[in-house]
N, C-alpha and C positions, 0 to 999 in steps of 0.2 A: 504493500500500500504506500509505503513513504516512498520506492523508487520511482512508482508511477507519479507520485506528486513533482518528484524531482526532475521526473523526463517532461510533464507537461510545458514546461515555462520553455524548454528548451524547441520541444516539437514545434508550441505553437510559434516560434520566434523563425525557426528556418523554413516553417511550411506556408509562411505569412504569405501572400501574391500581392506585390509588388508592382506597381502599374511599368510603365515603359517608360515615363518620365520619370519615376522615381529610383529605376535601375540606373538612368543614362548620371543623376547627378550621382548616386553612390558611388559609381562606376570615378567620376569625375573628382570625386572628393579620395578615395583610394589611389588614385593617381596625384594627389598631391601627398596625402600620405604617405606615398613609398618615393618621394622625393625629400621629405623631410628626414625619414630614417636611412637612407643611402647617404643625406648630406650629413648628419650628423651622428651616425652610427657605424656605417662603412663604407665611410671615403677610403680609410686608405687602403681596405680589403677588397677594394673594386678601384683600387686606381687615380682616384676622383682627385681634379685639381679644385682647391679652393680658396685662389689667392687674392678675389677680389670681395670686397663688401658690397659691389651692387648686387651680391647675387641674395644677398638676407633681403634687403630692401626690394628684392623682385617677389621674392617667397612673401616676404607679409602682404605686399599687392596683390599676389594672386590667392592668400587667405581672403581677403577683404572682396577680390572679385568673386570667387564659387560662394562668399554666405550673399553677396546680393543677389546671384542669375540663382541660388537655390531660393530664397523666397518667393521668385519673379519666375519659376520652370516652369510653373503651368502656363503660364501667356505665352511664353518662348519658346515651347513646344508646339504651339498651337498654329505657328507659321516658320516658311521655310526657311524664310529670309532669317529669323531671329534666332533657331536652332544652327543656322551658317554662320553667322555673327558669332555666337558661342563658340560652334569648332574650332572658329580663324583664331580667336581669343588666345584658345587653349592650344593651339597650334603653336601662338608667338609664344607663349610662357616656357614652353615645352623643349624650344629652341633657345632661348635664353638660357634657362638653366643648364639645357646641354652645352653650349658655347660657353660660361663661364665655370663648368664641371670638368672642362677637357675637348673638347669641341668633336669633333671627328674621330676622337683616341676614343670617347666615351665607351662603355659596353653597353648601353644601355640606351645609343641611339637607334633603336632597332623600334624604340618607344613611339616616336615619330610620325607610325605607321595607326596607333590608334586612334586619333581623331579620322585619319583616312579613312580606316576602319566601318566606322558609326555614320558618318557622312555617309558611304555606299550603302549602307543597309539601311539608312532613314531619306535619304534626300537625293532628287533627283542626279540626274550622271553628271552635268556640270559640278556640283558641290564636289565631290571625290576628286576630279578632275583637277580643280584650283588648287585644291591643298597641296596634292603631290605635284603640283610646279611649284607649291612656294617652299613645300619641305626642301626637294629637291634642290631647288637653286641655296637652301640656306644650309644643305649637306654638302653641296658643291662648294659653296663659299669658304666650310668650316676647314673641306681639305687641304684648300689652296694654302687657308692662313695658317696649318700645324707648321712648327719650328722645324726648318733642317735636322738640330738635336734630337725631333723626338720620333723623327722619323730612322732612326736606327737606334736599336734595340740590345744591347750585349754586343754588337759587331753587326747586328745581322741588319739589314733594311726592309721594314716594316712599308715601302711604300705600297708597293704589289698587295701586302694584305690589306690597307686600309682600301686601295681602290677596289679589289674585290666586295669590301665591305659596303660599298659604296652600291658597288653594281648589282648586289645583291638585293640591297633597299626598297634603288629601282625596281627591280626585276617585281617585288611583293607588292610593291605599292601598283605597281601594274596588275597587275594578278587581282589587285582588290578593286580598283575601279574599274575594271572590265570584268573579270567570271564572276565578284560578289555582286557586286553592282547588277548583274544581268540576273543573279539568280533574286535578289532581293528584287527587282520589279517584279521578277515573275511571280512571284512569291504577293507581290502584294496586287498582279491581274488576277491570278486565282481567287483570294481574299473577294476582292471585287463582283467575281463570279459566281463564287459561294455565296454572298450574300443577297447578288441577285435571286439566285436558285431558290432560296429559302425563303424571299420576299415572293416569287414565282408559286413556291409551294402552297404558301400558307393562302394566296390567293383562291390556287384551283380550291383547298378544303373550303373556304369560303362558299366558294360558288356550285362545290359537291354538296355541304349544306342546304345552301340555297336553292338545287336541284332536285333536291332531297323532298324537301317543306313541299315547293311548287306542284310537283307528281301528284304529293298526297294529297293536296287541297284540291289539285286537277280532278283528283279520281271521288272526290267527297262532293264534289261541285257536280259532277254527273247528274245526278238520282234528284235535289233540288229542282234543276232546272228542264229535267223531264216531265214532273212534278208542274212547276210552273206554265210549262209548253202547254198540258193538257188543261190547266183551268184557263188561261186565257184563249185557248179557243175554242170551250166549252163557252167560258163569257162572250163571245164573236157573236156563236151563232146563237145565243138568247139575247142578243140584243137587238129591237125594233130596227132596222134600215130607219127608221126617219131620227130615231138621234139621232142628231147633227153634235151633241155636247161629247156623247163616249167615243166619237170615232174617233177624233183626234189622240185621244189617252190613248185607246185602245193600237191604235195605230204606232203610237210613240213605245209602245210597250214591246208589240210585238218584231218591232227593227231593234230594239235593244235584245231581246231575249234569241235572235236573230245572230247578233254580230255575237252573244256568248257561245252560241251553239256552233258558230263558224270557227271563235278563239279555239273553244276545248277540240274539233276536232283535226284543224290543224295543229294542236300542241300531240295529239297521238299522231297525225303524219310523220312529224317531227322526230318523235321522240322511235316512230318504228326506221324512218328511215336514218337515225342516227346511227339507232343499234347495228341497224344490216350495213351501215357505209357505205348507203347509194350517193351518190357525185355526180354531178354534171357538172356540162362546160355550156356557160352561157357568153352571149355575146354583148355588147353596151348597150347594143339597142335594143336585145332580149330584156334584158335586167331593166332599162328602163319602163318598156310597155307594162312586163310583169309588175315593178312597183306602182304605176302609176291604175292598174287593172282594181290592185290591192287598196289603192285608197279611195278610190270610184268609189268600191264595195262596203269598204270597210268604216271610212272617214270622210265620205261625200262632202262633208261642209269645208274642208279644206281646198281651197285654191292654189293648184299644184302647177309649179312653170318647171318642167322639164328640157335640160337644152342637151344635145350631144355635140361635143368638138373633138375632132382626129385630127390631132397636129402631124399625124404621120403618115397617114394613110395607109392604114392599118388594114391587116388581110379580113376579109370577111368571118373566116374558118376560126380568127382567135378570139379566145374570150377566157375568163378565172371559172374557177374550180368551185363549184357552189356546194351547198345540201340545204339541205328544207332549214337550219338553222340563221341562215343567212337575210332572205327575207324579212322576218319577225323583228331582227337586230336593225336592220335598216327603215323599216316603222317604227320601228320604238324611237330614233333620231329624229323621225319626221312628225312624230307626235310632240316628241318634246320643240323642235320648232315650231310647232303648228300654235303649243301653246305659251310659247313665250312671247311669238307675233302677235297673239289673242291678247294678252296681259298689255303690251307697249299700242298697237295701234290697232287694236279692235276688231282685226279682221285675222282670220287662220291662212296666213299666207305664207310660201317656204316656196325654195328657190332648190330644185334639186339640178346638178351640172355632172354631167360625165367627160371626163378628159383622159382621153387614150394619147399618150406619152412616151417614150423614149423608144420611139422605132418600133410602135405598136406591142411592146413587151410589159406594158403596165399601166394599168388603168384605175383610174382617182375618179373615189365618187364625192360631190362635195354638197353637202345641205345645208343651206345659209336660211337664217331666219333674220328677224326684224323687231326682234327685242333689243335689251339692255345690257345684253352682253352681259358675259361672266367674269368676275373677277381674275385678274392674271394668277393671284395667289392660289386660285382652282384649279385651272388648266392641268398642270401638274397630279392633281390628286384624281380629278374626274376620272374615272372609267380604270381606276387602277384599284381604288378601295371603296367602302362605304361612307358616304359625307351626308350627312343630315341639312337638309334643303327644303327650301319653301316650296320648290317648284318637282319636286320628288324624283331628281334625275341623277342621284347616286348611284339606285340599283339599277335603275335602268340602262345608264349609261356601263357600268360594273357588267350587267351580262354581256350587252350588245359589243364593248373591248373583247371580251374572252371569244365571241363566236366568232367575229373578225380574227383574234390571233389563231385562232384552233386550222381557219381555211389560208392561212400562211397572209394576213393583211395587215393592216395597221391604223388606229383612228388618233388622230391630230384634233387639237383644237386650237383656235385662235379666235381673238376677238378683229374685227371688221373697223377700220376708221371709219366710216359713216356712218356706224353702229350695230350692233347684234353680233351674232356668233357663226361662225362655217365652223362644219365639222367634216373631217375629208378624211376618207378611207380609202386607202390604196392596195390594189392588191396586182399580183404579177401573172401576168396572160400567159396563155401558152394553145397551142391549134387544139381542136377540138377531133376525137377521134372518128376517125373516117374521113378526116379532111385529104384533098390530095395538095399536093406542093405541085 
């Protein structure tokens, strides 16, 4: 029991996680430390010349400098410029010391090579770069300035090893701003990668969820509205022909319970031809007549300008890769213009544009409405997560991104100088089978 109390203090002390900034100053504070016990513990068992006084008055300034960039690491970590500024710092002190410890003779200038180091593994490839020209020229400097005297050794001439030592240096510091250098980016596009993937993940669970929910309520919504079909046209035919008061109701009832009975049974088209992975290839001008079919049907009160432009004059045979999930996604945008136009000037107006593009190999659909446009600070977040909104276009916009990405497209948003929103989906063509060339 007492050893266990006695390992505790010690486990929790070396098991403690330690942020990145807090390694780099320990890291930085340990390198002065073992400059102070070489200067005044084994100089002369390592060689150390120490015949000048500026070299204390350099050590108390670089005490005074690591307690201020240590109170100050978290800002200075937080950009590159001020984490550079820190290495050059620690670069010059570094060279100081060694130049007045023996310059070039030092053992110890191989040290040199750690700010290089940490540079290539935190900060882009120019920072590693700099250093080892300025180490470099100031390793260069040091050998020029050794004394003839100390350049032989007992008889023997120490120059050939110092220059060795020299080319040696090079040789590492090269080594670290080229192979460390290239593995630490890659090291941090993976990072980049992974955390897309996980952002990508936790997405589809979202919208597996929300796949989930939609079915069941699809499949609970059935039996109601079969249910409702039979009393309202049960009430049809017991109503008099000369009310003139029910027909209207009656009428507004039965195109609503109309348009649910068309929803639920294209969400089972949907949802069979998702399972089987039927596909077509439709053309821009397929894909427009059939959107514009759909809101005839669907959303008559909408005032729909459909325009086609072929900057390329594109093969008849090409066209993107569709499924029944496709459609739905591209009303759902045309609703949500339909009712932002409604809200700004009163009328359901939406501007849908097809633009076939880069040598007939990719075609941009783009749905511009005539509201107030959406904040910049949205744009970004639309159709990636759920955002709580006045106008209820988080989730909508959330599925209609995913069934775009699923058929290989892409949805942009931007706000309009003259005002309102386009939303442009792009997706890449390809001929359609049985075409001939």
């Amino acid at each position: 029991m007492i050893n266990s109390k006695l390992k505790n203090p010690f486990s929790s002390l070396f098991n403690s996680n330690f942020g990145a900034t807090d390694q780099l100053a320990l890291l930085r504070i340990a390198g002065l430390l073992l400059k102070l016990g070489l200067t005044f513990f084994a100089a002369e068992t390592f060689g150390l010349s120490l015949s000048s006084p500026v070299l204390y008055w350099g050590m108390c300034l670089e005490a005074m400098y690591l307690a201020f960039t240590f109170r100050l690491r978290e800002p200075i970590a937080r950009t590159e410029s001020g984490l550079f500024i820190v290495l050059l710092l620690d670069t010059i002190f570094w060279i100081s010391w060694l130049y007045f410890t023996g310059g070039a003779t030092n053992a110890f200038i191989s040290l040199l090579l750690l700010p290089i180091a940490i540079a290539a593994i935190t900060l882009p490839k120019w920072a590693p770069w700099s250093l080892t020209l300025l180490s470099t020229v100031a390793y260069s400097l040091m050998i020029f300035s050794v004394p003839e005297s100390q350049m032989k050794h007992h008889g023997m001439d120490m120059s050939s090893h110092y220059l060795g030592m020299w080319f040696n240096f090079l040789i590492s510091s090269l080594v670290l701003t080229t192979s460390v250098a290239y593995i630490a980016q890659r090291m941090r596009k993976q990072d980049v990668e992974l955390s897309f993937m996980r952002e990508a993940q936790l997405r589809q669970e979202k919208l597996l969820a929300l796949g989930t929910a939609s079915a069941q309520m699809a499949h609970q919504l059935a039996t109601p509205l079969a249910s409702l079909r039979l009393l309202v046209d049960e009430v049809v035919e017991e109503t008099p022909a000369q009310d003139s008061n029910l027909k209207p109701i009656l009428s507004e009832m039965d195109s609503a319970l109309l348009r649910c009975e068309q929803t639920l049974h294209s969400l089972r088209t949907a949802t069979e031809s998702i399972r089987e992975q039927k596909q077509t290839v439709l053309s821009a001008n397929q894909l427009l007549n059939t959107l514009k079919q759909q809101v005839l049907l669907l959303m008559p009160q909408v005032k729909l300008e459909l325009t086609l432009m072929d900057e390329s004059n594109a093969d008849s045979h090409m066209g993107i890769v569709t499924d029944a999930s496709l459609l739905p996604a591209l009303m759902s945008l045309v609703e949500n213009a339909a009712s932002a136009s409604l809200a700004e000037i009163g009328e359901e107006r939406v501007n849908v544009s097809a633009l076939v593009a880069n040598q007939g190999h990719r075609l941009s659909i783009l749905v511009k409405d005539h509201g107030v446009g959406i904040p910049k600070k949205m744009h970004a977040q639309l159709g990636q997560e759920l955002i709580e909104s006045e106008q209820g276009m988080g989730m909508a916009l959330l599925l209609s991104h995913a069934s775009f990405e699923r058929l290989g497209g892409r949805l942009l948003l931007a706000g309009l100088p003259e005002g309102g929103t386009v939303a442009e989906v792009s997706f890449p063509m390809q001929k359609s089978v049985g075409a001939t060339t």
